[in-house]
C-alpha positions as semicolon CSV with decimal commas, in nm:
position;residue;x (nm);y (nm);z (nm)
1;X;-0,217;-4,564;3,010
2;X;0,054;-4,288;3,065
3;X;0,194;-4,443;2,685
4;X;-0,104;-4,399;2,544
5;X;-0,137;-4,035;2,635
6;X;0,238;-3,970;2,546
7;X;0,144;-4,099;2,175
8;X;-0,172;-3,864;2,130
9;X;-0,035;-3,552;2,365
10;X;0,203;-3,354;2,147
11;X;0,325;-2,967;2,282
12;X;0,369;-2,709;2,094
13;X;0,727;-2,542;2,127
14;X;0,709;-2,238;2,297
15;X;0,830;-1,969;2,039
16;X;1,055;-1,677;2,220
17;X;0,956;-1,415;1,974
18;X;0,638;-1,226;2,067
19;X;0,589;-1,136;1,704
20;X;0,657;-1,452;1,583
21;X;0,371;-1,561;1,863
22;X;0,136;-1,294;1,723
23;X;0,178;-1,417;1,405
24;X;0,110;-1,769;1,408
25;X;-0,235;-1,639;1,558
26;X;-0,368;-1,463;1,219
27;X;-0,553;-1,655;0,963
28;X;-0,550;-1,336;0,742
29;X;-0,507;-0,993;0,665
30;X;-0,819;-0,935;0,879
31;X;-0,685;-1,121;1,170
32;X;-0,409;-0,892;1,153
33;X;-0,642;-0,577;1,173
34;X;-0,767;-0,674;1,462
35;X;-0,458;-0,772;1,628
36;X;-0,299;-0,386;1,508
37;X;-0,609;-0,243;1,638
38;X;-0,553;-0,397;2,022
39;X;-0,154;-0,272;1,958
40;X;-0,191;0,057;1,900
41;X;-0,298;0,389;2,037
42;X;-0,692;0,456;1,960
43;X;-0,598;0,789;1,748
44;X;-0,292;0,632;1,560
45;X;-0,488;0,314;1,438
46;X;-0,727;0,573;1,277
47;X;-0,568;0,775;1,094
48;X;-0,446;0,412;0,952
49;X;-0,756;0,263;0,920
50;X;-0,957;0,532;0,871
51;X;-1,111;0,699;0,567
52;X;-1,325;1,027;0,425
53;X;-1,683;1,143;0,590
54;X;-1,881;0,794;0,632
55;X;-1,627;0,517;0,514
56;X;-1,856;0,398;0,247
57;X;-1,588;0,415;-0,041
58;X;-1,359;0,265;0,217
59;X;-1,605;-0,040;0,303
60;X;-1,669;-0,083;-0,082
61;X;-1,337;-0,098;-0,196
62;X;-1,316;-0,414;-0,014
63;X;-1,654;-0,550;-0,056
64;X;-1,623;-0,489;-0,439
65;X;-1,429;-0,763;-0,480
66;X;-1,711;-0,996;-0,378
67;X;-1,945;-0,874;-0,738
68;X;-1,668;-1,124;-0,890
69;X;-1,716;-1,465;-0,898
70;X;-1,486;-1,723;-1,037
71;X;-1,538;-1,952;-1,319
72;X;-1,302;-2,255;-1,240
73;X;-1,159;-2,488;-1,479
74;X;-1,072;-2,837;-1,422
75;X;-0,854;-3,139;-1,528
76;X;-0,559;-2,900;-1,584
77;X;-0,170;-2,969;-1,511
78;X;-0,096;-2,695;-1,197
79;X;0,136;-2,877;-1,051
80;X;0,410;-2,560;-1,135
81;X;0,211;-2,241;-1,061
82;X;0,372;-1,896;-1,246
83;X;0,280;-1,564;-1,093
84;X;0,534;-1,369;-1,201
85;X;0,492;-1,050;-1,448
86;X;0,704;-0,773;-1,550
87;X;0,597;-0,412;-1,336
88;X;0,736;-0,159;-1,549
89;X;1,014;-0,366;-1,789
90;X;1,164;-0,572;-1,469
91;X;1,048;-0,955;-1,358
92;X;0,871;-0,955;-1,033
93;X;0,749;-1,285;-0,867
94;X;0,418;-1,140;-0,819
95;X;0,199;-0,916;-0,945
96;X;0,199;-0,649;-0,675
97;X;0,379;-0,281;-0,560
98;X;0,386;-0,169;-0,183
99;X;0,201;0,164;-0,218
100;X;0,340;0,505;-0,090
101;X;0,231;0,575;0,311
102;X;0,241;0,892;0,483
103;X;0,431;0,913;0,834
104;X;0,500;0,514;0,864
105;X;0,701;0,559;1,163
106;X;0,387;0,579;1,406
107;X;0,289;0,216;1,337
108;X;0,656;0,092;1,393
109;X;1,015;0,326;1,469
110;X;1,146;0,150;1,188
111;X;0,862;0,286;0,942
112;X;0,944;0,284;0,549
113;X;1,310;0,073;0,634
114;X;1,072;-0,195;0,720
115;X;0,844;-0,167;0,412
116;X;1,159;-0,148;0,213
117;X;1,364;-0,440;0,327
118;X;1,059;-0,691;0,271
119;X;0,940;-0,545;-0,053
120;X;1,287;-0,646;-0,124
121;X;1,281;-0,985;0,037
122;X;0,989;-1,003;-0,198
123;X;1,160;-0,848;-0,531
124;X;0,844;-0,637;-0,561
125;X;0,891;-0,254;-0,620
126;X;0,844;-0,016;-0,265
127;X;0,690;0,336;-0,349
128;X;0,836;0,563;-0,095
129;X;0,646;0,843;-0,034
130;X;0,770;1,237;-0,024
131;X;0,522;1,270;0,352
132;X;0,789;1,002;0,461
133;X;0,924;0,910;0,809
134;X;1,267;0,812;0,609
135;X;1,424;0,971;0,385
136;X;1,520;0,888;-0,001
137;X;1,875;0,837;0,086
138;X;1,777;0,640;0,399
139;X;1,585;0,436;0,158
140;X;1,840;0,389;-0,078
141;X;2,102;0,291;0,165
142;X;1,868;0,010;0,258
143;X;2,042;-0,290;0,237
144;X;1,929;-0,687;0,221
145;X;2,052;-0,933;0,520
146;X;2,352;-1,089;0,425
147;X;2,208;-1,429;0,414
148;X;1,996;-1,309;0,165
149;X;2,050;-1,561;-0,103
150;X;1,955;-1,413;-0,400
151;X;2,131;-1,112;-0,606
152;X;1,863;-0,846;-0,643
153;X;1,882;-0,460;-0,654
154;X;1,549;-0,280;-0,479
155;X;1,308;-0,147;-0,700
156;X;1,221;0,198;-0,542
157;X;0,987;0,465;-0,639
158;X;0,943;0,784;-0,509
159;X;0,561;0,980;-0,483
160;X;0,545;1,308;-0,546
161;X;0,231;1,566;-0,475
162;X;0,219;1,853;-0,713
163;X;0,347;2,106;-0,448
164;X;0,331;2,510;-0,470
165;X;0,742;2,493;-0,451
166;X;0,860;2,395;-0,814
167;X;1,235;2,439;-0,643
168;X;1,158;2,214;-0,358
169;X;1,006;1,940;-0,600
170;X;1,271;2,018;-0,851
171;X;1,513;1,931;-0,569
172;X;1,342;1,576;-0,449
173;X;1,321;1,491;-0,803
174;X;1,696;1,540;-0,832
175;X;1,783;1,385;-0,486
176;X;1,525;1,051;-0,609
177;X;1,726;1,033;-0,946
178;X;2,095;1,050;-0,759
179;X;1,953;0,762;-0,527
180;X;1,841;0,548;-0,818
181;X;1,463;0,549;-0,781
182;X;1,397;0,400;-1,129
183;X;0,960;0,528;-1,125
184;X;0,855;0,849;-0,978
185;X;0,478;0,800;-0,875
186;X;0,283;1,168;-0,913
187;X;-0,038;1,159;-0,675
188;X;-0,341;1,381;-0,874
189;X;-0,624;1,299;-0,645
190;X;-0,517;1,536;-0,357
191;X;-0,614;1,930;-0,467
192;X;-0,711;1,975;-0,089
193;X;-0,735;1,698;0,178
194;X;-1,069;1,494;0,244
195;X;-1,236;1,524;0,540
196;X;-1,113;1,272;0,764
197;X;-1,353;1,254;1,022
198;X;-1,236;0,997;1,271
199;X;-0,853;1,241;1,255
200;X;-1,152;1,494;1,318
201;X;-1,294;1,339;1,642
202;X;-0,936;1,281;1,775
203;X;-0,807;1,594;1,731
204;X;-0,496;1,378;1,525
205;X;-0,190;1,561;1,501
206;X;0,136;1,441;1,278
207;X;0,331;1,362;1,482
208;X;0,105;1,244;1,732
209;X;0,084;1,496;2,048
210;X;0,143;1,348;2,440
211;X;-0,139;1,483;2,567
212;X;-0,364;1,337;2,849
213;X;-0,590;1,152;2,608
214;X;-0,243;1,021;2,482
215;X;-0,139;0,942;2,833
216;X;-0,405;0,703;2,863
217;X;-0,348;0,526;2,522
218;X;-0,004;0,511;2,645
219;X;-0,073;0,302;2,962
220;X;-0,303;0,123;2,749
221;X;-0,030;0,046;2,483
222;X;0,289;0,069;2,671
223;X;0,527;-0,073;2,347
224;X;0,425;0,171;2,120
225;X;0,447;0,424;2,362
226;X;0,815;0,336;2,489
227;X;0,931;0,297;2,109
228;X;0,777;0,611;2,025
229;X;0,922;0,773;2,362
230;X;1,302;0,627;2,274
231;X;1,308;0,689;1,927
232;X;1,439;0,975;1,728
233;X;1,139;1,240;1,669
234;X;0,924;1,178;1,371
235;X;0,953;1,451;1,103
236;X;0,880;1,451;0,747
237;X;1,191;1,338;0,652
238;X;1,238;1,430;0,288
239;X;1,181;1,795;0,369
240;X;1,333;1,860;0,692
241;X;1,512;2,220;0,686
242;X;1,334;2,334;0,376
243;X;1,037;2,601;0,335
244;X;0,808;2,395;0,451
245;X;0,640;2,219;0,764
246;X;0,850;1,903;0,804
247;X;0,629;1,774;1,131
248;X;0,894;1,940;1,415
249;X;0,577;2,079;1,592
250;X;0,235;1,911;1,577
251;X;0,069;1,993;1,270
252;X;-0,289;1,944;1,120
253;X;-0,218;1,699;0,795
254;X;-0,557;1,928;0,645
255;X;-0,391;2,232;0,713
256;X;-0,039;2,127;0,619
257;X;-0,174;2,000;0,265
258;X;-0,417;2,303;0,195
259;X;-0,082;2,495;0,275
260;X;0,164;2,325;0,066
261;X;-0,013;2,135;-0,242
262;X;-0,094;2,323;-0,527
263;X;-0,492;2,366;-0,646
264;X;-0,418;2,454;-0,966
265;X;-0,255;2,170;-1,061
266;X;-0,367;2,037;-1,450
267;X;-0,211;1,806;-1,700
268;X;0,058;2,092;-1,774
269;X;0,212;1,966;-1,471
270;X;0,252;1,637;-1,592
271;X;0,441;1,789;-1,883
272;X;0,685;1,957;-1,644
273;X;0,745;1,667;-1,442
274;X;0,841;1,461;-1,801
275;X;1,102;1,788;-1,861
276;X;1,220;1,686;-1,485
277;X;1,244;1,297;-1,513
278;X;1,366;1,096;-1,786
279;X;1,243;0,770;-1,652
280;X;0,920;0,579;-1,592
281;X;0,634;0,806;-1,471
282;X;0,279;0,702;-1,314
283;X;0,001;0,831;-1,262
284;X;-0,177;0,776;-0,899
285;X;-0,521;0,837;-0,826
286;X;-0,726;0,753;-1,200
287;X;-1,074;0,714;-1,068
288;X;-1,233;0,765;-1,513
289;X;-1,217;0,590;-1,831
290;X;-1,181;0,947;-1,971
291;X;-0,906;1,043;-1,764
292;X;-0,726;0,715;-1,821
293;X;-0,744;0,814;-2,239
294;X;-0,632;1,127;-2,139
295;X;-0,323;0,938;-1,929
296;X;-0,207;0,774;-2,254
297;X;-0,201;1,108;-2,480
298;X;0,015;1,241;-2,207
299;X;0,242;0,934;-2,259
300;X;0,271;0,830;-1,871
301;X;0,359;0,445;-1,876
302;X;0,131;0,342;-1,585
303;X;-0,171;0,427;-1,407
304;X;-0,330;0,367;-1,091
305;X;-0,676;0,329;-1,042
306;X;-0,689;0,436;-0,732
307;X;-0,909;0,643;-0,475
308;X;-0,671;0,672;-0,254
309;X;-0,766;0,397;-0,007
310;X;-1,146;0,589;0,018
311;X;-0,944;0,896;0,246
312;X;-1,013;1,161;-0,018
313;X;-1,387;1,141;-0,201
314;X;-1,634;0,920;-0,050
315;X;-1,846;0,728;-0,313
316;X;-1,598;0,782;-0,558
317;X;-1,577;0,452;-0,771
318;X;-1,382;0,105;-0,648
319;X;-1,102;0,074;-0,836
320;X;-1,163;-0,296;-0,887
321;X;-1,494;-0,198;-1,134
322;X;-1,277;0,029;-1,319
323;X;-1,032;-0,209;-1,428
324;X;-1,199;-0,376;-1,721
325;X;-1,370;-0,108;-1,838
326;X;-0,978;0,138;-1,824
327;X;-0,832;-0,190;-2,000
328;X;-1,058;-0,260;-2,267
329;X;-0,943;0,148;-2,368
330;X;-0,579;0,176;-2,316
331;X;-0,444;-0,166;-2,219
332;X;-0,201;-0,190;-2,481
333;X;-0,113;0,219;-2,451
334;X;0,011;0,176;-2,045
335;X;-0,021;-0,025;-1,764
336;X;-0,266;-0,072;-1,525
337;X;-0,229;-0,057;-1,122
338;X;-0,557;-0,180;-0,886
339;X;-0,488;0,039;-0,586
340;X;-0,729;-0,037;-0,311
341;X;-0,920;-0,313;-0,113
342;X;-0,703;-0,585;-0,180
343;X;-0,706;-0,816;0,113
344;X;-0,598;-1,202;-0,031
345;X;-0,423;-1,331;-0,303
346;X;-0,802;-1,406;-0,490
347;X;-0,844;-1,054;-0,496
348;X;-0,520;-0,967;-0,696
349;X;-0,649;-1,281;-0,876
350;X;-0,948;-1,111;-0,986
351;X;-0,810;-0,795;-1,107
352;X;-0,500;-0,949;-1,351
353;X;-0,827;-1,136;-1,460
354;X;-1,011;-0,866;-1,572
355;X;-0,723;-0,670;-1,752
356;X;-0,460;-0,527;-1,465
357;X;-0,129;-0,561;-1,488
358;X;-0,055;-0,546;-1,137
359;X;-0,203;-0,439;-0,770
360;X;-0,084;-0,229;-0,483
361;X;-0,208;-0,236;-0,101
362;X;-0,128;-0,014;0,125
363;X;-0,328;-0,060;0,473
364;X;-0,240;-0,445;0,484
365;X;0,115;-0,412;0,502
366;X;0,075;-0,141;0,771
367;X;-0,172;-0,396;0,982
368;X;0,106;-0,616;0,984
369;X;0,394;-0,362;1,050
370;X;0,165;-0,232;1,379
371;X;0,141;-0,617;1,485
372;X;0,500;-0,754;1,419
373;X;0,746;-0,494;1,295
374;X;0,913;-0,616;0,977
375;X;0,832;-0,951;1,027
376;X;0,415;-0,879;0,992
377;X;0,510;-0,721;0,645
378;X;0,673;-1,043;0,534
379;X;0,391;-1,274;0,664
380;X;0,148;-1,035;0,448
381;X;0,341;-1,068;0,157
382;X;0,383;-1,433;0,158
383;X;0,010;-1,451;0,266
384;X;-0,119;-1,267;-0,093
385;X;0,167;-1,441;-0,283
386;X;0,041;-1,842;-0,161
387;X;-0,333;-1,700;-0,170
388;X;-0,272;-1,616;-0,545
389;X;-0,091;-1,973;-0,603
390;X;-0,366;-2,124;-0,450
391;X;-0,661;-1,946;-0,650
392;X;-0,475;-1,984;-0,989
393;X;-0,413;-2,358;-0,914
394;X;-0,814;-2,404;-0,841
395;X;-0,873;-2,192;-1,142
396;X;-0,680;-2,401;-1,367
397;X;-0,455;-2,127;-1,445
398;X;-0,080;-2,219;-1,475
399;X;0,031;-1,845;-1,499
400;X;-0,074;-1,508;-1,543
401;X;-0,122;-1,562;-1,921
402;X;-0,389;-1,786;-1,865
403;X;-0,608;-1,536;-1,677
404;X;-0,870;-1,397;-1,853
405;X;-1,252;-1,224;-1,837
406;X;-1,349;-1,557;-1,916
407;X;-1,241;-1,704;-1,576
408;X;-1,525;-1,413;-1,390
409;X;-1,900;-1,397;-1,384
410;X;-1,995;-1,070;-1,215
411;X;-2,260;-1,125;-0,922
412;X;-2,578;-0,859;-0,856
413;X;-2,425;-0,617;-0,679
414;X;-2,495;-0,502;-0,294
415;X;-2,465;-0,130;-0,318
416;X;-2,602;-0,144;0,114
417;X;-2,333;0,049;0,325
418;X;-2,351;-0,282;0,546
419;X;-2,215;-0,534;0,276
């Protein structure tokens, strides 16, 4: 009897890393939601997860993806699946950019370093963005393990806002461009801040303040609380010292944006920023076919459809229903960037399908940076990258060449705030 039950009893190995332990837990991105959600303090997982007045752009850039169906095809050699495309004139294994992420350094104290280092790992471009936790030279001193074995440089890009300063802009420009970011990545979407309503009910401060209500979350999420405790202080880092609010006190992010941005921005701005910077130039935040046309005649070389993540205008559009509709216009004049709702590797699927070029998340690398540091970034990454494999295989597609319209049918669509 007792060699019987040896033969069908087998133990797992205990695994020393709590992360690592976390990890093995999700089945998804989802899984890791949840599991950021228990990690962190109530008011920081918000202004993460949360989005403009009543979520419903949020909710639908997610649920969007579910109007596509696929159309598979069968009795095809996929034995050697090809994702890779080239993101602005350089090979990348995948079709897919880490978006830019304000103040990164409350999820984890290693913030945009994280982000950074797996993007590399991943040989995928990281966007850093200029309401950073680390700073462009930070980012650019970034460096790969040294049993990294492959010889790739990081592909960073910096964000810019169109900021009242010209000098101060004029000056990260300069500083992004001595620290080889190859793509600046200019944000139009953000006139004036939307109203975030759950930063609203919180009374959210960047950086977070230790008040009593913070007290509480603290007990309640003792690591975050010691790494945020232990840490250096979390600032703005690409504008600490200059004429501006760099986080050093607790600041409202409404008040410091409706304070800093500039409302009059128009597409002379884009002009100026093509007299600052000689190299590759998107545009962040497309949300019309007419201001995509308008994109090309301005000679950008990519464009993001983007609503930024559904925190700006709610019921603004889903940027996966723009993306045919942009391509079939001015898909040979730029590329195209889905930015929003992307949660598996069927969803980037989807949008190369239907005329993208490439995708960018945001929110699901921060889910798994909040769960597992550096490590839940990687495990996201490799998630979307076998998801993709997986779909194209089932699809019948070999590569990214072989994804077309032909491979959707587009489902009735749900327009219920519940779907």
């Amino acid at each position: 009897m007792f060699s019987s039950l040896k033969d069908v009893l087998r133990f797992k190995r205990f695994e020393i890393s709590p992360a690592k332990r976390r990890l093995s837990k999700a089945a998804n991105i989802g899984d890791l939601r949840i599991m950021a959600k228990k990690r962190l303090p109530g008011g920081v997982f918000d202004y993460i997860d949360g989005a403009a007045e009543d979520e419903r752009t949020l909710r639908r850039n997610v649920s969007a993806f579910s109007d596509y169906g696929f159309k598979p095809r069968v009795l095809r050699d996929v034995s050697n699946i090809d994702s890779s495309v080239d993101i602005l004139g350089t090979r990348a294994p995948i079709p897919l950019i880490c978006s830019p992420t304000g103040f990164t350094r409350i999820a984890h104290p290693e913030g945009e370093l994280a982000v950074s280092r797996s993007a590399a790992r991943a040989e995928i471009p990281f966007c850093l963005s200029t309401m950073a936790t680390r700073s462009i030279e930070e980012i650019e001193d970034t460096t790969l393990p040294e049993d990294t074995a492959r010889d790739f440089a990081p592909r960073n890009w910096f964000q810019v806002y169109v900021w009242k300063d010209k000098g101060l802009l004029r000056d990260l420009l300069g500083r992004a461009k001595d620290a080889n970011f190859e793509t600046i990545v200019i944000t139009v979407d953000t006139a004036v801040l939307g109203r975030r309503e759950r930063d609203v009910r919180r009374g959210f401060t960047l950086p977070p303040q230790l008040g009593l209500s913070t007290i509480i979350d603290g007990i309640r999420n003792p690591g975050w609380t010691w790494n945020f405790v232990k840490n250096e202080p979390i600032r703005f880092a690409n504008v600490v010292g200059k004429s501006t609010d760099d986080g050093s006190s607790a600041i409202s992010l409404a008040n410091h944006v409706n304070a800093q941005f500039d409302q009059s921005l128009s597409w002379r701005d884009i002009e100026w920023f093509r007299e600052q910077w000689d190299q590759k130039i998107v545009l962040k935040g497309i949300q019309t076919v007419d201001d995509a046309k308008l994109s090309a005649q301005h000679s950008v070389d990519a464009i993001a459809l983007s609503n930024h993540g559904g925190r700006q205008l709610d019921d603004a559009p889903s940027p996966i229903n723009l993306v045919k509709p942009v391509s079939d216009v001015v898909g040979d004049d730029l590329e195209i960037y889905c930015d929003g709702g992307i949660r598996r590797g069927s969803d980037i699927v989807k949008a190369i399908a239907m005329g993208a070029d490439a995708c960018m998340i945001g929110r699901p690398f921060l889910y798994g940076l909040g769960t597992a540091g550096e490590e839940g970034i990687d495990w996201v990454l490799d998630f979307l990258k076998q998801g993709m494999h997986q779909t194209m295989a089932l699809l019948g597609a070999r590569s990214l060449a072989d994804l077309s319209p032909g491979l959707i049918e587009t489902r009735s669509k749900n327009l219920s705030d519940n779907d």
